[in-house]
C-alpha positions in Angstrom: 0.0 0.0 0.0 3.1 2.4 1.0 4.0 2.6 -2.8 0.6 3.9 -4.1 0.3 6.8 -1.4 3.8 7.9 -3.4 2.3 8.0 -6.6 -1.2 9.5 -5.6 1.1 12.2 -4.1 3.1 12.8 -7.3 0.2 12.5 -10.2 -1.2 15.3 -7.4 1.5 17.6 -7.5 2.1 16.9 -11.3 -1.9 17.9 -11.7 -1.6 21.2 -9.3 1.7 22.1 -11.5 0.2 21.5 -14.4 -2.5 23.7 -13.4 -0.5 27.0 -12.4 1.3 26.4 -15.2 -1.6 26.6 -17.5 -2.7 29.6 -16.0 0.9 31.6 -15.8 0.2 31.1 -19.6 -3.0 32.0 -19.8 -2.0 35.1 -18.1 0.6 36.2 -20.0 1.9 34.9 -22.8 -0.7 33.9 -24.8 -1.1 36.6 -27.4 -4.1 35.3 -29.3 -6.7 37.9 -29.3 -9.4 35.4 -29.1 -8.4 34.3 -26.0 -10.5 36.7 -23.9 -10.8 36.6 -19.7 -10.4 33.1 -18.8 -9.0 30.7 -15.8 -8.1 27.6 -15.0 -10.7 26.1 -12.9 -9.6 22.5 -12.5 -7.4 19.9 -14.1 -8.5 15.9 -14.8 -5.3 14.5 -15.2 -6.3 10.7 -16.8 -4.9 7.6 -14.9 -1.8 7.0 -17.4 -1.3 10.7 -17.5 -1.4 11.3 -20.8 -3.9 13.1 -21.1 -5.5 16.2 -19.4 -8.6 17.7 -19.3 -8.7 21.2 -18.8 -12.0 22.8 -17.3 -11.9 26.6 -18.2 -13.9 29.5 -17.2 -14.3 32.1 -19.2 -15.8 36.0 -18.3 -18.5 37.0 -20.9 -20.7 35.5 -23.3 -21.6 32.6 -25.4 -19.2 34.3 -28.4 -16.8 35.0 -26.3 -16.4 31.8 -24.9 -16.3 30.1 -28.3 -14.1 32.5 -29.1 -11.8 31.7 -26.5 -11.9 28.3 -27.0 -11.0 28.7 -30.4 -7.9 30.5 -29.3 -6.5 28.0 -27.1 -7.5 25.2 -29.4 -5.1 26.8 -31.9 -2.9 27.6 -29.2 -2.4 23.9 -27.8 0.9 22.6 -28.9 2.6 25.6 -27.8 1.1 25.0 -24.7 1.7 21.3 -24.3 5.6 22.6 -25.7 5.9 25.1 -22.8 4.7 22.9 -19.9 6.9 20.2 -20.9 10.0 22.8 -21.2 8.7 24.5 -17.3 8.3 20.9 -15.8 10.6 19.3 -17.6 8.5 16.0 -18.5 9.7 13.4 -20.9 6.4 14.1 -22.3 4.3 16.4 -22.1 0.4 14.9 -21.5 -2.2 15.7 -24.4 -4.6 18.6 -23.7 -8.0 18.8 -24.2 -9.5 22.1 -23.1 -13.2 21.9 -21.9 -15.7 25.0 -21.1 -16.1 25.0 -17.7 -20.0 26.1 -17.2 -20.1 25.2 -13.2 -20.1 28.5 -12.6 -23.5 29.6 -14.7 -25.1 25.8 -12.9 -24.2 27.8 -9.5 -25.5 31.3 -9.9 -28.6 29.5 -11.5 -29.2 27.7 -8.6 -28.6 30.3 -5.9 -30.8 32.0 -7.9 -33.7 29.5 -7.4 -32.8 29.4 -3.9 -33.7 33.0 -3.2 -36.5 32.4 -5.1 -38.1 29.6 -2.5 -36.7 31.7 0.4 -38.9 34.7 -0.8 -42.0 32.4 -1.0 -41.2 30.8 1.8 -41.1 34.5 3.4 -43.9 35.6 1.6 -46.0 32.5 2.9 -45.2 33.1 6.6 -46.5 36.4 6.9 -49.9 36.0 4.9 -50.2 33.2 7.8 -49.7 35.4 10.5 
């Protein structure tokens, strides 16, 4: 058992890395003008790790986020180059960038909340 808590500790470190090193590029040094406000929300690293799955957020709307997924879709292997240059892998893991839409699932739902909380309020004081 010993030897598996080693590599569940390295394929996490490898993920986290992976992940602020995504994001340092998304930052900065991607020039594309597609690529419009986004971040790195989380990173699905497959078990063989060679692969990734990148969820991103992206600020804006529908166009925009096509738009940015465009732009790092085009913008891939440099990516995939310039993580495997940073972490200096033998390779460098595919990447598959996914749209991250957590984010609209949440506000929808707090949205509903305050919805039934209102009702709920509402309901409580024709009673009384």
């Amino acid at each position: 058992m010993p030897e598996h808590r080693g590599r569940e500790y390295h394929r996490e470190r490898l993920r986290e890395a992976l992940r602020e090193e995504i994001w340092a590029l998304l930052e900065g040094e991607l020039r594309d003008p597609r690529i419009g406000l986004a971040s790195v929300n989380e990173v699905l690293l497959a078990p063989n790790g060679r692969s990734v799955d990148v969820l991103i957020a992206v600020e804006g709307d529908e166009e925009e986020a096509r738009q940015t997924m465009e732009g790092l879709n085009a913008a891939t292997g440099f990516i995939r180059y310039q993580i495997g240059e940073r972490l200096r892998l033998r390779r460098s893991p595919e990447l598959v960038f996914r749209l991250d839409r957590s984010g609209g699932y949440q506000a929808r739902v707090e949205e509903l909340l305050k919805r039934v909380e209102k009702r709920k309020k509402r309901g409580e004081k024709k009673k009384k």
